[in-house]
MARLO-667978 format. One line per field, with one value per residue (C-alpha): residue number from 1; residue in three letters; x, y, z. Coordinates in steps of 0.001 Angstrom, whole numbers, plus 500000, padded with zeros to 6 digits. Layout:
resi	NUM, ...
resn	ALA, ...
x	X, ...
y	Y, ...
z	Z, ...
// end
This chain:
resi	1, 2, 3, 4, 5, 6, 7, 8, 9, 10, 11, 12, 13, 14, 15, 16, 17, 18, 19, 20, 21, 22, 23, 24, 25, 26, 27, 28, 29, 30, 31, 32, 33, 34, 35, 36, 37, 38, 39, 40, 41, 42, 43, 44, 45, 46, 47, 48, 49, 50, 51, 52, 53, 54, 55, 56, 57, 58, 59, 60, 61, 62, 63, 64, 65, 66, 67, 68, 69, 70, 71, 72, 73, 74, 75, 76, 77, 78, 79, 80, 81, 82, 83, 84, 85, 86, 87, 88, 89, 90, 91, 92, 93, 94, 95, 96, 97, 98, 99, 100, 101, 102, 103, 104, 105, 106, 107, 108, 109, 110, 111, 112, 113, 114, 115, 116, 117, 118, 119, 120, 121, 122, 123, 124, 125, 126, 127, 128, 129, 130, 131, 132, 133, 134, 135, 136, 137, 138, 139, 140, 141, 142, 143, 144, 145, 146, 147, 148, 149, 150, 151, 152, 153, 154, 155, 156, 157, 158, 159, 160, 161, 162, 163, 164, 165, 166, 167, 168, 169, 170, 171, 172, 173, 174, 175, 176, 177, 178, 179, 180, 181, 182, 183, 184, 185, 186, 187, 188, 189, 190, 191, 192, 193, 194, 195, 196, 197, 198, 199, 200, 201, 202, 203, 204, 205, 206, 207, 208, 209, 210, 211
resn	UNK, UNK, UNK, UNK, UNK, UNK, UNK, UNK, UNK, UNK, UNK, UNK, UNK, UNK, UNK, UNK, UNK, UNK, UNK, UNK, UNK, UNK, UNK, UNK, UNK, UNK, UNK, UNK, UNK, UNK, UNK, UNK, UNK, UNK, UNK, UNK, UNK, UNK, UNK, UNK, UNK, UNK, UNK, UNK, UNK, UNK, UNK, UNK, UNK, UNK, UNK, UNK, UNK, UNK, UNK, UNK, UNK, UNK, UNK, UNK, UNK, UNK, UNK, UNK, UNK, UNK, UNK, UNK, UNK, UNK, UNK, UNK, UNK, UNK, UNK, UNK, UNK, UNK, UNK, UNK, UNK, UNK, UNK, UNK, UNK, UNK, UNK, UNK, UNK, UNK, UNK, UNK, UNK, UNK, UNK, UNK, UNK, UNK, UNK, UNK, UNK, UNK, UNK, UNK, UNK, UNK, UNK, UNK, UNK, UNK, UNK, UNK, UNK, UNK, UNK, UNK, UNK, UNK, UNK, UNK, UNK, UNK, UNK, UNK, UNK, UNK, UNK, UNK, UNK, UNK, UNK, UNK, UNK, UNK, UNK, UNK, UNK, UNK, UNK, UNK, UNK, UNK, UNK, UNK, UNK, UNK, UNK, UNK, UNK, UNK, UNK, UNK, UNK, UNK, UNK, UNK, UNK, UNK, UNK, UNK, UNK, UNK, UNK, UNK, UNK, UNK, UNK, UNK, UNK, UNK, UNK, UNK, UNK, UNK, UNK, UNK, UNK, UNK, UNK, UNK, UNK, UNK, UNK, UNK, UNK, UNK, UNK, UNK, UNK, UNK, UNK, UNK, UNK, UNK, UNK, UNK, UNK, UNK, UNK, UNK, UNK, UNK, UNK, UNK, UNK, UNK, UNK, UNK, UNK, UNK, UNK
x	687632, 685816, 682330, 680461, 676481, 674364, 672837, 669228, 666949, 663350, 661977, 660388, 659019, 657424, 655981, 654322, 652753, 651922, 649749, 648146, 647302, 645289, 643568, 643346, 643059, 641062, 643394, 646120, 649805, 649075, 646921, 649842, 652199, 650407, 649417, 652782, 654234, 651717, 652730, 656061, 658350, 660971, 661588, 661445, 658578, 660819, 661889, 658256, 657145, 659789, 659306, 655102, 655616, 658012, 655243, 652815, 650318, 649573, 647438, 643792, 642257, 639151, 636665, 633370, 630558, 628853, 624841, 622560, 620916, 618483, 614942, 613789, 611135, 607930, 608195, 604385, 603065, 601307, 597446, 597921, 599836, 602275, 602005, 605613, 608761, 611985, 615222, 618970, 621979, 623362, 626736, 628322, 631202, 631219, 633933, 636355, 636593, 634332, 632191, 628339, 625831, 621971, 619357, 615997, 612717, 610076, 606192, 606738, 602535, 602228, 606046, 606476, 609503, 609012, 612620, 616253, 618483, 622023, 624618, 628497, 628059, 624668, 625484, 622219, 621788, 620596, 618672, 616524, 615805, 614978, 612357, 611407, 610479, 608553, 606736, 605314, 604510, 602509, 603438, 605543, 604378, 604942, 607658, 610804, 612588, 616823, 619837, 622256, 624264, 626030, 623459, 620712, 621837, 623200, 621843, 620729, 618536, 617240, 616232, 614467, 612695, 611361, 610218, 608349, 606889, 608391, 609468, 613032, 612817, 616403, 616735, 619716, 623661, 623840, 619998, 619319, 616241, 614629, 614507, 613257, 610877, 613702, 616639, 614499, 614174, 617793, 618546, 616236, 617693, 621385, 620723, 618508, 620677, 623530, 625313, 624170, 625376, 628601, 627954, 629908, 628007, 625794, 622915, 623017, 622432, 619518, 618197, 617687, 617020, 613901, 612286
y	735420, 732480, 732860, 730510, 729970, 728444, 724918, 724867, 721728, 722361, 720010, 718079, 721552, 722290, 718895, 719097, 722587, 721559, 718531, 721273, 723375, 720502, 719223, 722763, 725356, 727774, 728018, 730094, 729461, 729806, 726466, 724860, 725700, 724375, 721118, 720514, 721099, 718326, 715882, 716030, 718147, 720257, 723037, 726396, 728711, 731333, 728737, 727453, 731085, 731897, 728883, 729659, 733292, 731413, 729003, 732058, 730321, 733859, 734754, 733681, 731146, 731855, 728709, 728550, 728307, 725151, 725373, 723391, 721177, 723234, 721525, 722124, 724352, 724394, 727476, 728691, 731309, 732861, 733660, 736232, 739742, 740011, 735811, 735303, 737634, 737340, 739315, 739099, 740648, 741979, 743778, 745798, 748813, 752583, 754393, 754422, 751101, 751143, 748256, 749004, 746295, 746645, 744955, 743745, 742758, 741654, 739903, 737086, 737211, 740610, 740446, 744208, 745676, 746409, 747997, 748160, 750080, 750941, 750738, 750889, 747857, 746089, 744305, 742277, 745264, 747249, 744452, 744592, 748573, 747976, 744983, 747340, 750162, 747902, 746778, 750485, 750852, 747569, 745038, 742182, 738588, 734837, 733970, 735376, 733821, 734069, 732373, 731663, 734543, 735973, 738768, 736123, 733776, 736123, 736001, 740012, 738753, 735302, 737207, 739681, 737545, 735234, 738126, 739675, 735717, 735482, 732930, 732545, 730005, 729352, 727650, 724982, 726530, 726343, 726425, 729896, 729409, 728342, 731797, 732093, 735227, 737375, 735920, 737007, 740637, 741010, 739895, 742420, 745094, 744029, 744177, 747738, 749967, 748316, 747240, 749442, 752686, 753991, 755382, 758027, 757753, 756419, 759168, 758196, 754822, 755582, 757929, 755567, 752741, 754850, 755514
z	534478, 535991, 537978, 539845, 538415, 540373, 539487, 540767, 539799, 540231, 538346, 541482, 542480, 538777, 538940, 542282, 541628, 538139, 539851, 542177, 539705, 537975, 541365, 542611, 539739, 541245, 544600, 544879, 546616, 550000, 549519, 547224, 549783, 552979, 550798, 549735, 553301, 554403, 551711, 553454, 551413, 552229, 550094, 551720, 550931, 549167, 546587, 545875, 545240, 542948, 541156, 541058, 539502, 537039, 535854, 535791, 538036, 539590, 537133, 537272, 535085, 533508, 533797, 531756, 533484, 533383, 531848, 532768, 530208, 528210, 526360, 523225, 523380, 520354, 518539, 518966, 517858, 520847, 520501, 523023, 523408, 526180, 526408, 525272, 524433, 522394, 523869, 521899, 521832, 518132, 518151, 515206, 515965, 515585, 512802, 515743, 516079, 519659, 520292, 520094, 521483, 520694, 523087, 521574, 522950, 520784, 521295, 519637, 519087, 517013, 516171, 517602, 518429, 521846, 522883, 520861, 522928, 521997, 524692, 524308, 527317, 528469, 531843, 533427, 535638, 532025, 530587, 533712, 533758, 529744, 530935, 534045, 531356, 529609, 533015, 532915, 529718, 528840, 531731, 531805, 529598, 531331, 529747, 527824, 525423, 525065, 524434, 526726, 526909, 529946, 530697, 530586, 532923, 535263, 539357, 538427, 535524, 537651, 540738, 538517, 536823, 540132, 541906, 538761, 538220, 534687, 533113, 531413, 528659, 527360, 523716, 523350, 522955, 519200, 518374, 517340, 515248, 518773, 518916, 515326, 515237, 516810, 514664, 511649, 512879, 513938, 510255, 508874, 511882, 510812, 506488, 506812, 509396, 510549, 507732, 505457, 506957, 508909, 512404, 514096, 517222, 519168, 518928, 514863, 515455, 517852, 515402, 512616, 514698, 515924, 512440
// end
């Protein structure tokens, strides 16, 4: 038995959407196809989608967001309470294998823990009711101290923060001992509790973290 199969070249196609996906990566193949219909070529819009879902340029590319340049800010002890706070992230996982994310606050003047909360997830929308808490209990200092993580430099967190007049002072991406006084009491957090006992739950981890 003899059957016909089909000899398709799209190698002119892969190249042209391969350039567009460079130029254009964060358009989608509407745009390709318009673009490549202006640039005067002729292949029909069924054939340029089939060949687009064969590249796998459907699916979304994730794209780092770009930080601004951070300075290098004195570590100072300040001379008065509520002057300057420390907030970090530390992460560790329950005996089921769920992750488990603990958000501290400390005065970087009396080095008191003001606020480690557990949390299965901590969006920006969490760190602010934690720093809104705090606002009741013993007001809010000038400026906060953090590293550059995604809850930190969110809009949630930036908005917060100018309407309350606070300050966010970022340290430099890979400069954690800018953030000294709270590195040292996540290292004491992690060695006492964390790593030295198993958690079930969350409610166990809140209980010794408590004490």
């Amino acid at each position: 038995m003899w059957y016909y199969h089909t000899q398709k070249d799209d190698t002119d196609v892969i190249d042209a959407l391969s350039r567009l996906a460079e130029e254009l990566p964060t358009r989608g193949f509407e745009v390709y196809y318009k673009r490549l219909r202006r640039e005067g070529h002729k292949w029909n819009r069924k054939r340029v989608l089939r060949v687009y879902r064969k590249m796998g340029l459907k699916l979304r590319r994730k794209h780092k967001k770009r930080l601004p340049p951070r300075e290098k800010n004195p570590l100072d002890v300040p001379t008065m309470i509520n002057e300057v706070w420390s907030m970090d992230f530390m992460a560790d996982v329950l005996s089921d294998g769920r992750k488990v994310r603990v958000f501290n606050v400390m005065d970087d003047c009396n080095r008191e823990a003001l606020a480690m909360d557990v949390g299965l997830n901590y969006p920006a929308r969490k760190v602010v009711e934690t720093l809104e808490n705090l606002e009741e209990e013993i007001g809010l200092p000038k400026t906060i101290r953090c590293d550059n993580g995604p809850e930190f430099i969110s809009k949630t967190l930036a908005e917060w923060c100018k309407r309350k007049r606070v300050e966010l002072r970022f340290i430099q991406p890979g400069k954690p001992m800018q953030n000294g006084y709270m590195e040292r009491l996540n290292r004491f957090y992690r060695e006492d509790v964390l790593d030295a006992l198993w958690f079930n739950d969350l409610h166990q981890i809140r209980t010794l973290t408590d004490k």
